[in-house]
Structures are given as structure tokens and as C-alpha cells.
C-alpha positions in Angstrom: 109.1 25.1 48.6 109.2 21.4 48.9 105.4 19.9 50.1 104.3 16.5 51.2 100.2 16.0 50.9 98.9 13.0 53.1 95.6 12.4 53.5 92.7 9.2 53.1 90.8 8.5 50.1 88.2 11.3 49.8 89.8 13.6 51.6 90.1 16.1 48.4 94.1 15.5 48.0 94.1 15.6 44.2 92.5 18.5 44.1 93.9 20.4 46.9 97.4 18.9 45.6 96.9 20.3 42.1 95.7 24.0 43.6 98.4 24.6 45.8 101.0 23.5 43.4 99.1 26.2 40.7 99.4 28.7 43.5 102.8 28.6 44.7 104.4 27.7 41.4 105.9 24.5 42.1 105.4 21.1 40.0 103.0 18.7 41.4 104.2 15.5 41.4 101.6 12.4 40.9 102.8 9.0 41.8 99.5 8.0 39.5 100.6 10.6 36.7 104.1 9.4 36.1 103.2 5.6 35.9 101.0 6.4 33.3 103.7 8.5 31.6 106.0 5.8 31.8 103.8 3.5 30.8 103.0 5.9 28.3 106.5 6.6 27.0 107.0 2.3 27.0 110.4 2.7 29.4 111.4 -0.2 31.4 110.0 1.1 34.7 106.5 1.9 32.9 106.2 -2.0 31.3 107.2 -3.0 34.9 104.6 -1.3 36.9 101.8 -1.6 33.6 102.1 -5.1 34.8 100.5 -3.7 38.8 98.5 -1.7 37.1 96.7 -3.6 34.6 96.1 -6.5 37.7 95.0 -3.4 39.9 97.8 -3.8 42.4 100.4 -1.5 44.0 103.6 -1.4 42.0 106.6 -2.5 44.5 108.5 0.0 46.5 111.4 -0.2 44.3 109.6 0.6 41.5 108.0 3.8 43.0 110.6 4.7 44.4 112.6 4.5 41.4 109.6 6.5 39.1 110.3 9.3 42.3 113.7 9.4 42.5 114.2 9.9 38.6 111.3 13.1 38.5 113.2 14.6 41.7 116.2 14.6 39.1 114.7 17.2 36.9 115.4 20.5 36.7 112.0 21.7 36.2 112.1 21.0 40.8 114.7 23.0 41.5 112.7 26.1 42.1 110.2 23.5 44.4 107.4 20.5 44.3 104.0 19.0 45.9 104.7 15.6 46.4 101.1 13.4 46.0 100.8 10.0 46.8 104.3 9.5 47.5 105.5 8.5 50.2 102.5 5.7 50.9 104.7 4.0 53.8 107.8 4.1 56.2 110.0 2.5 53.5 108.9 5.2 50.5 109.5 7.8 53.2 112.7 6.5 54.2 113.8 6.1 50.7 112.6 10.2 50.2 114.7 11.4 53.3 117.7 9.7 51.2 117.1 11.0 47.2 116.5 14.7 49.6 119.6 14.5 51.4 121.9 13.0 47.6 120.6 16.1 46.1 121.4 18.2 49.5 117.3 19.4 50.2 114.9 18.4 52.6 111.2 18.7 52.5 109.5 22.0 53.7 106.2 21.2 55.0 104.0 18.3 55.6 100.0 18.3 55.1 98.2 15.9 56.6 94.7 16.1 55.4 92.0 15.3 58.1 88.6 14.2 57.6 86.0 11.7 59.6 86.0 8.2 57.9 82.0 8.5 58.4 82.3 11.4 55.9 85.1 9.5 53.1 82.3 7.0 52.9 79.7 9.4 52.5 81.9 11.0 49.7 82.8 8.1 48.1 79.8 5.7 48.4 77.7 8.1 46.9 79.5 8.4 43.8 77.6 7.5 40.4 79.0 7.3 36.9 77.7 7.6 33.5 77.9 3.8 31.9 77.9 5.8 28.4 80.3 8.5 29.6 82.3 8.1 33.0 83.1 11.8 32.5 79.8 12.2 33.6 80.0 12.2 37.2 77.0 12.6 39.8 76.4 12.1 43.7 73.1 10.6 45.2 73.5 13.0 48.2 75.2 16.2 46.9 74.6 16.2 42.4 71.8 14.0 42.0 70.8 13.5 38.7 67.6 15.6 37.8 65.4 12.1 36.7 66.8 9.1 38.5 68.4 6.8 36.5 69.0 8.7 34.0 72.2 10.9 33.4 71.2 14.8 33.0 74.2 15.0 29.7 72.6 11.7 27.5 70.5 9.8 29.2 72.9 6.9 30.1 72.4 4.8 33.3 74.5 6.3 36.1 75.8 2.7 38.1 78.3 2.9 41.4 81.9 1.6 40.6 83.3 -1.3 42.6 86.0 0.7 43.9 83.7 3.1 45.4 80.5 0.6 47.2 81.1 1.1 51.2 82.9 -2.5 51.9 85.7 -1.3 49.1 85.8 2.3 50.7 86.5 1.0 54.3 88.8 -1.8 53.8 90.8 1.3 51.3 90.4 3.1 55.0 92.2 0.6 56.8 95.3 0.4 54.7 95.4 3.8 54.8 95.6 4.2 58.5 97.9 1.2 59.0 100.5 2.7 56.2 100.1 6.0 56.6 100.1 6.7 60.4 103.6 5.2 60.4 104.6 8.0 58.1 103.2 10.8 59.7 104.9 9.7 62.8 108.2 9.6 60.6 108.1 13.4 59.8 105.9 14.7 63.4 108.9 13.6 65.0 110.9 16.7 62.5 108.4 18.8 63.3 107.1 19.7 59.9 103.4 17.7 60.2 100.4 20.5 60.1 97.2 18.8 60.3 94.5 20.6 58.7 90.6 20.1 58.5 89.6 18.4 54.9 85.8 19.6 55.6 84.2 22.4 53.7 84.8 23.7 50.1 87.4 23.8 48.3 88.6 27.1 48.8 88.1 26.9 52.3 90.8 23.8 52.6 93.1 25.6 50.6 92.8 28.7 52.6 93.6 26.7 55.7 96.7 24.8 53.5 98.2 28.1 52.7 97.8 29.7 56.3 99.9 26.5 58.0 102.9 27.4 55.0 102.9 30.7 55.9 101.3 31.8 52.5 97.3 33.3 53.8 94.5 33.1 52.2 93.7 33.9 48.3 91.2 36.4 47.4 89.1 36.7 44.4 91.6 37.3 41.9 94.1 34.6 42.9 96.0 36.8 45.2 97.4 35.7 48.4 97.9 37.9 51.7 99.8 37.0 55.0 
């Protein structure tokens, strides 16, 4: 089964993304993972986008595309993949519909993650990290710390990153609405968009991710049933 996951910042995609992939036994494929395995491994396409990374920019289309098109190529997605993070925009989707059709696939399904932007900022905004441990992760509205201003692990100062204060969060919103909607217009008009509810637990938006692919719900033990 072939995937696409779309959905805005805080919508749970990375988690979601990395269950259903577990589930269904298909490789999930990180446009964030591979640039740091290229950049990792030192190949041509990993110096190039280290250079967007390290300024904290967007690596070109080409680039991505190029990162994509090269994973797609291995064998280890013949028997399916969860695409997450990829495409971003018309062009990256456009470019997908082409390295599908070379290798004579098409994608399956579409996801579209759904959740009110009042609620992404609440998500996000309330994020605090550890300064002595940023592994150490709490939330002033949902995992406080149990003495405030002090982390429950070691006692570090949890702080709120840039990336994550309200301004950041919305403006991250915007771009996400004026990129993305383009897309999911590209693959509604195919029919294969289900747009599914990112609220509740975890296991309750993956319960409603497996029932629009036709896969049920899981049970306890990891089952599923249709």
C-alpha cells in the first residue's frame, strides 16, 4: 500500500505516520530522516541541503525531490510506503505523480489530517523543554512539571523554543495552508483524499486512519479487524 500523510504542524503526523507504517508493514518515509542520512552519509545531495538546514531553511524542490525519488528506488518499497512530509507543494506533488508513473505505481490513499488551528497553537505553544536535557519534554497545559520551573528528571529550567512561541506557530500555519491546500486539491480531484479528525488520542486517530484504508480498528494486542 502506497500512503500520503498531510496534515499542519501539531496535527500528530509523525506519530501517526510512524504507527501506521508499523502496522501495515510498509517503510515510512521521512523527508526530515533522509536529509539527515544524507547528510549523515556526506553524499552530494546531503552537503547540498546541510547547507538549508544548518541556515534553517527549506532545501529547494530539486533537492527534495531528488532525496524522494532516489528512496522510492529501493527495493525495501516494493511491498509499499507512508510517504511524510513529502509532497509539501503542487511542484513536489507533480514531481511524485511522475517517479510513480517511471516505476509504473500510483499512490493508494491520501490522509489529510484535520485539526482546528486554535488547538495546533494550543499544542505547540505550550511546549517546554529541558535547557539541561531537551529530551525532557513537558506541556504547561497537559504535563506540567510537578514544581514550576523546575524539570521533574534533574532539575533543569524548562524554557519555550522559538520555533514553538504562538507568532512562530501561526505564521508555520499560514504556509501550511497556502502550500498545502494546493495539493490536496491535486489528489481530491483523483479521488483518493480521506480527511480524518486529528483530535483525541493517539489510538483513536489511528483507529479512524485505518478505518478510511479499509484496514479497522486495532485491538489490544495489535490486531486489526474490518
Amino acid at each position: 500500500m502506497r500512503i500520503l500523510l498531510i496534515g499542519p504542524p501539531g496535527a500528530g503526523k509523525g506519530t501517526q505516520a510512524v504507527r501506521l507504517a508499523t502496522h501495515l508493514s510498509i517503510q515510512h518515509i521521512s523527508t526530515g530522516n533522509l536529509f539527515r542520512e544524507h547528510i549523515d552519509q556526506g553524499t552530494d545531495l546531503g552537503q547540498n541541503a546541510h547547507t538549508y538546514v544548518r541556515a534553517g531553511l527549506l532545501a529547494p524542490d530539486e533537492v527534495t525531490i531528488e532525496v524522494i525519488r532516489q528512496r522510492l528506488a529501493r527495493p525495501d518499497t516494493v511491498r509499499g510506503f507512508l510517504l511524510d512530509g513529502f509532497p509539501r507543494n503542487l511542484a513536489q506533488a507533480e514531481a511524485l505523480d511522475g517517479i510513480l508513473a517511471d516505476s509504473k505505481s500510483r499512490l493508494d490513499a491520501v490522509l489529510n489530517l484535520e485539526i482546528p488551528e486554535a488547538q495546533v497553537v494550543r499544542r505547540i505553544a505550550g511546549r517546554r523543554l529541558c535547557r539541561q536535557d531537551r529530551e525532557h519534554i513537558f506541556h504547561v497545559h497537559y504535563n506540567p512539571p510537578e514544581v514550576d520551573g523546575a524539570c521533574d528528571i534533574c532539575g533543569g529550567e524548562p524554557y519555550q523554543r522559538d520555533d514553538d512561541r504562538e507568532t512562530t506557530v501561526r505564521k508555520r500555519l499560514e504556509v501550511h495552508r497556502s502550500e498545502t491546500a494546493p495539493v490536496v486539491d491535486h489528489y481530491q480531484a483523483r479521488g483518493l483524499v480521506t480527511t480524518i479528525s486529528a483530535l483525541g488520542q493517539v489510538q483513536e486517530v489511528l483507529d479512524r486512519a485505518l478505518a478510511a484504508i479499509g484496514h479497522g480498528q486495532v485491538d489490544a494486542s495489535g490486531a486489526s479487524s474490518c
